[in-house]
C-alpha positions as CSV (number, residue, x, y, z in Angstrom):
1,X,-2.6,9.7,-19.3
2,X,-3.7,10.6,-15.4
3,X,-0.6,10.4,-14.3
4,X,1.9,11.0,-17.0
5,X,5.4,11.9,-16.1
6,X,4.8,12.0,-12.0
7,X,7.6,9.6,-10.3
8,X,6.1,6.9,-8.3
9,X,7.4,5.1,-5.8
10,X,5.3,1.7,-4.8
11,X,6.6,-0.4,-2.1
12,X,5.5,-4.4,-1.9
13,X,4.9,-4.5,-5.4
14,X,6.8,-7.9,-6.2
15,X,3.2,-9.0,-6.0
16,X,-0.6,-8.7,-5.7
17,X,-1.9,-5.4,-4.9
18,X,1.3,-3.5,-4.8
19,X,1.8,-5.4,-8.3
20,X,-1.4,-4.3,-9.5
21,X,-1.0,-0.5,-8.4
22,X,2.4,-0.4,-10.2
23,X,1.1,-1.6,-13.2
24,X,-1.8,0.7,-13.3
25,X,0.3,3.6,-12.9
26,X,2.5,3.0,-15.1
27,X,-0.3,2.2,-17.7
28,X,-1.3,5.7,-17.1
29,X,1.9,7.6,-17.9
30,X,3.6,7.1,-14.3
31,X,7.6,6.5,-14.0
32,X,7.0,3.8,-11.5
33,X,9.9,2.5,-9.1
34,X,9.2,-1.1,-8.2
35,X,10.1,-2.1,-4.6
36,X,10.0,-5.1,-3.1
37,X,12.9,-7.4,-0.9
38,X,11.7,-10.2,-3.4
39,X,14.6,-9.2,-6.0
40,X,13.1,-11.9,-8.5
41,X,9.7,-11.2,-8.0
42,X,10.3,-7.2,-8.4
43,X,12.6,-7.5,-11.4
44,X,9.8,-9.5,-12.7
45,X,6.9,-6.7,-12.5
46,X,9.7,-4.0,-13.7
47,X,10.2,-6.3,-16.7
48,X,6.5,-6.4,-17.4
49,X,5.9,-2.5,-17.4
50,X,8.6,-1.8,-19.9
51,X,7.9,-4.8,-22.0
52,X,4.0,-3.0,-22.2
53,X,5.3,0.3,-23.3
54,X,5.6,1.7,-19.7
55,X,8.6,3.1,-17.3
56,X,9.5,1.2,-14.5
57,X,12.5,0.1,-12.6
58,X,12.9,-2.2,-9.5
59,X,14.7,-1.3,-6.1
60,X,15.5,-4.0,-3.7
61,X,14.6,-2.3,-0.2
62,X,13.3,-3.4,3.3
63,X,10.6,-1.1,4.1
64,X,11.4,-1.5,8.0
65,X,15.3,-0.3,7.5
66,X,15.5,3.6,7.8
67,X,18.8,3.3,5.6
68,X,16.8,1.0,2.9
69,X,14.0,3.6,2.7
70,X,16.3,6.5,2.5
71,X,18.0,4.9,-0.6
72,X,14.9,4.3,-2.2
73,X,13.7,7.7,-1.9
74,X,16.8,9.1,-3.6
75,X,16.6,6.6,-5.8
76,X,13.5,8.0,-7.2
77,X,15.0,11.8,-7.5
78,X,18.1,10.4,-9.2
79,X,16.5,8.5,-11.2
80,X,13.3,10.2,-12.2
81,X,14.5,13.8,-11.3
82,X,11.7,14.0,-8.5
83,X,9.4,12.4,-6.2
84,X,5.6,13.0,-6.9
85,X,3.9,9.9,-4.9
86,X,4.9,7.1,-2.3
87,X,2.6,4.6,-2.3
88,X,3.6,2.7,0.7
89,X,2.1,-0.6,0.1
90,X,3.7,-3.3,1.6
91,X,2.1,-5.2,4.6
92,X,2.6,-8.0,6.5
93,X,-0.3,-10.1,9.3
94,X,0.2,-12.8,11.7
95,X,-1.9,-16.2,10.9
96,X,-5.2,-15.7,12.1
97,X,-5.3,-16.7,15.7
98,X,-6.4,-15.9,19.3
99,X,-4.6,-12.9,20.5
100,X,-2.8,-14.6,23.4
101,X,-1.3,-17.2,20.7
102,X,0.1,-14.2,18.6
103,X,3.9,-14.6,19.8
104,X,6.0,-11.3,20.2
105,X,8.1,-11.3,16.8
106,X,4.6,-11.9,14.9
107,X,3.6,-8.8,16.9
108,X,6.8,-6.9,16.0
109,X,7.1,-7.8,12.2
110,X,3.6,-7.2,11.8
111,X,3.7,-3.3,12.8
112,X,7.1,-2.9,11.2
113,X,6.1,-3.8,7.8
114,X,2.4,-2.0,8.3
115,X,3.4,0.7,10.5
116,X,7.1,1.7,10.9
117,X,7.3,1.9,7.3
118,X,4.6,5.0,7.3
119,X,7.2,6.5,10.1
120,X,10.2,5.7,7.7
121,X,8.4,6.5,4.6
122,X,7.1,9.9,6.1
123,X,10.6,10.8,8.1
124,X,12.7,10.7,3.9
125,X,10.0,11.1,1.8
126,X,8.8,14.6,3.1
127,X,11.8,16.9,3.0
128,X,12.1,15.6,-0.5
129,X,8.5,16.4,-1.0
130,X,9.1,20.1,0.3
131,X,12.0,20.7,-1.1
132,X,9.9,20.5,-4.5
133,X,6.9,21.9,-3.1
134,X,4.1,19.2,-2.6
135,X,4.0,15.4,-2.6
136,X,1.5,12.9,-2.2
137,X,1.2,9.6,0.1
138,X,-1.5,7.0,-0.6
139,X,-1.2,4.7,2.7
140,X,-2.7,1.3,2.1
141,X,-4.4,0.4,5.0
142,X,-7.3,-2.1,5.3
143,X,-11.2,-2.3,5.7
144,X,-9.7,-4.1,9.2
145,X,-8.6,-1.3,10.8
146,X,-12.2,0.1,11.1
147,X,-14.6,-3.2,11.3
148,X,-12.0,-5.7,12.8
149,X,-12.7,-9.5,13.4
150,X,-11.6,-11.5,16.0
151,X,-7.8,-13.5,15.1
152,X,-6.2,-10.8,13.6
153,X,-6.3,-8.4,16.5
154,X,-2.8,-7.3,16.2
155,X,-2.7,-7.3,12.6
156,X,-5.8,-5.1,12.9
157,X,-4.4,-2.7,15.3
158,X,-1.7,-2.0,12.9
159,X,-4.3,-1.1,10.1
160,X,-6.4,1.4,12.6
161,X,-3.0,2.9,13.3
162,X,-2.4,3.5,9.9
163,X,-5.4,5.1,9.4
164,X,-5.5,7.8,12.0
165,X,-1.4,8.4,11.2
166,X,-2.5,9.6,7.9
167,X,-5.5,11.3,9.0
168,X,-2.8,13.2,11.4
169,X,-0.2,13.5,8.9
170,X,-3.1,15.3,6.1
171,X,-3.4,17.9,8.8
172,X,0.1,18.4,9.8
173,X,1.5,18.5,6.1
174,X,-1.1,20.2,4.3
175,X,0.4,23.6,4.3
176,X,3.6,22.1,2.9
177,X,0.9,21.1,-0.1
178,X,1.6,17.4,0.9
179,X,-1.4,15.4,0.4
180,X,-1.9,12.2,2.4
181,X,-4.7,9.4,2.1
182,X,-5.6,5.7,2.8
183,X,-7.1,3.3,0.4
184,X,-8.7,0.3,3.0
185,X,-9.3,-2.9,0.9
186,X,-11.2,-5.9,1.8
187,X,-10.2,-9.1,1.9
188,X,-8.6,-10.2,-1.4
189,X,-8.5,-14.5,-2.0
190,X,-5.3,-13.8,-4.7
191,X,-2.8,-12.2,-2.5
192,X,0.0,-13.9,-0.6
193,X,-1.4,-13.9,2.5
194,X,-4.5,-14.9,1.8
195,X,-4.1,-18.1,3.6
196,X,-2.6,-16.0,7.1
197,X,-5.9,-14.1,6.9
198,X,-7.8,-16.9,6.4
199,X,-6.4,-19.5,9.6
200,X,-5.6,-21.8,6.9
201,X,-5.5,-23.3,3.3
202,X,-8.4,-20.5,1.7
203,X,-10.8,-23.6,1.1
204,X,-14.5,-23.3,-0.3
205,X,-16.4,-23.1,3.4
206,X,-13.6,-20.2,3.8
207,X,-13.9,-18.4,0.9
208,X,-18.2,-18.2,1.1
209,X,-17.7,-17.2,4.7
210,X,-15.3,-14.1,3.6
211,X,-17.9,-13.6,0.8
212,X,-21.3,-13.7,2.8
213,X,-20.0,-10.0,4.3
214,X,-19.6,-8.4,0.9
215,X,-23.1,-7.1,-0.6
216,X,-21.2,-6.6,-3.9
217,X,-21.5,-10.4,-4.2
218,X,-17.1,-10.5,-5.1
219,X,-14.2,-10.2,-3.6
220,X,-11.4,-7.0,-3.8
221,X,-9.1,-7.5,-7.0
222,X,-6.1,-5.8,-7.4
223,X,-7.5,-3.2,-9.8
224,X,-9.9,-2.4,-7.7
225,X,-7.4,-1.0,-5.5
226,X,-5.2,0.1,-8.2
227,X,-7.8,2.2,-9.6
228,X,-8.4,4.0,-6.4
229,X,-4.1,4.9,-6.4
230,X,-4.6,6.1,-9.6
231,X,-7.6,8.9,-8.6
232,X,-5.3,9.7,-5.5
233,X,-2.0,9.8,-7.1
234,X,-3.6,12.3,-10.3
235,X,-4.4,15.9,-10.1
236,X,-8.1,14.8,-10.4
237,X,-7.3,14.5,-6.3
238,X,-5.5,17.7,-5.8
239,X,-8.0,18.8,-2.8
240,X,-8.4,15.4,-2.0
241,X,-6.1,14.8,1.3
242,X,-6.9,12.9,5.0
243,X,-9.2,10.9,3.6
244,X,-9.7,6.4,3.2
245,X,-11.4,5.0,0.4
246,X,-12.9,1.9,0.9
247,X,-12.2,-0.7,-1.5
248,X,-14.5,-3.3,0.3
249,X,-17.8,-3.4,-1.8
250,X,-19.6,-2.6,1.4
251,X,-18.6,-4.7,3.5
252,X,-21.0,-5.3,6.6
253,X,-19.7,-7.5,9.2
């Protein structure tokens, strides 16, 4: 058990990757709080962990409200006793367009969900993580944010600014023993938003384009992703901190 007994917040996990994390953890001994603002979707993934043998609960919260993220910070402590990792997880991207056709709320929801909530999750998490004398933040960001494409410009932007916020952050909160990382994952054909990614319904000239980039010869699955949380989030990573792990089977292009 990698992870047994650390409390583990993971945010957008009413689905896909933030699904697949949760249950990974959990698999591996985590106490796992399940967030999402999909209360059916969340309840459902809760539901699955403990019906495996694992500890989980759900926590209905809007990443992009400071009071929501406060509440499910505590919520961890109270219920778990402590917070050991905040995998902040949820993201959000406008349909794959031309820049100029990006309207401002796209702009705005896109770097609330993918980038206030780092802000948020940093501002409540940390004193908590202090207070008890080391944390850990694994920051899902994207392959994007470091070989971007043209039509998601702004969604891409948001991703490069995650990245270099927890670069920044590993610096700043090292000496408080708070660890901070990035996982950057490549396009995934399973997740909700596949289709904003994509311009459109993810059909078969779609998908191979997507595919030509990977030398792997697949696409990203949630596992994948999961299993890089898991190294972060165990005490195999303990000097591991300011660092992205790409989860993109090399991408090229």
């Amino acid at each position: 058990m990698r992870v047994a007994n650390k409390s583990i917040i993971v945010t957008g996990a009413g689905g896909g990757i933030g699904e697949g994390i949760a249950k990974r953890l959990a698999a591996e001994g985590a106490s796992v709080i399940v967030n999402d603002i999909n209360v059916a979707a969340g309840e459902k993934v809760a539901a699955e962990i403990v019906a495996a043998g694992g500890k989980a609960s759900f926590f209905a919260a809007d990443v992009t409200k400071t009071d929501d993220v406060k509440a499910l910070v505590q919520a961890a402590v109270q219920r778990h006793g402590s917070l050991d990792v905040m995998v902040n997880n949820a993201g959000w991207t406008h349909r794959n367009r031309p820049a100029l056709e990006v309207n401002e709320d796209e702009f705005d929801k896109c770097y609330a969900v993918n980038m206030k909530s780092i802000y948020l999750a940093t501002i409540h998490a940390t004193p908590v993580f202090r207070a008890q004398g080391g944390g850990s933040f694994i920051n899902i960001a994207s392959t994007a944010g470091l070989r971007p494409r043209p039509g998601l410009t702004w969604y891409n932007g948001s991703k490069g600014a995650v990245i270099i916020t927890s670069k920044s952050l590993a610096a700043e909160l090292g000496p408080d023993n708070i660890r901070v990382n990035c996982i950057n994952p490549v396009f995934n054909p399973d997740t909700g938003l596949s289709a904003e990614f994509a311009g459109g319904p993810l059909d078969e000239a779609r998908r191979a384009k997507f595919l030509s980039s990977i030398p792997l010869g697949r696409f990203s699955t949630a596992l994948d992703v999961a299993n890089a949380a898991l190294y972060l989030a165990s005490d195999e990573a303990a000097f591991i901190s300011g660092v992205c792990i790409e989860v993109d089977g090399a991408r090229c292009v």
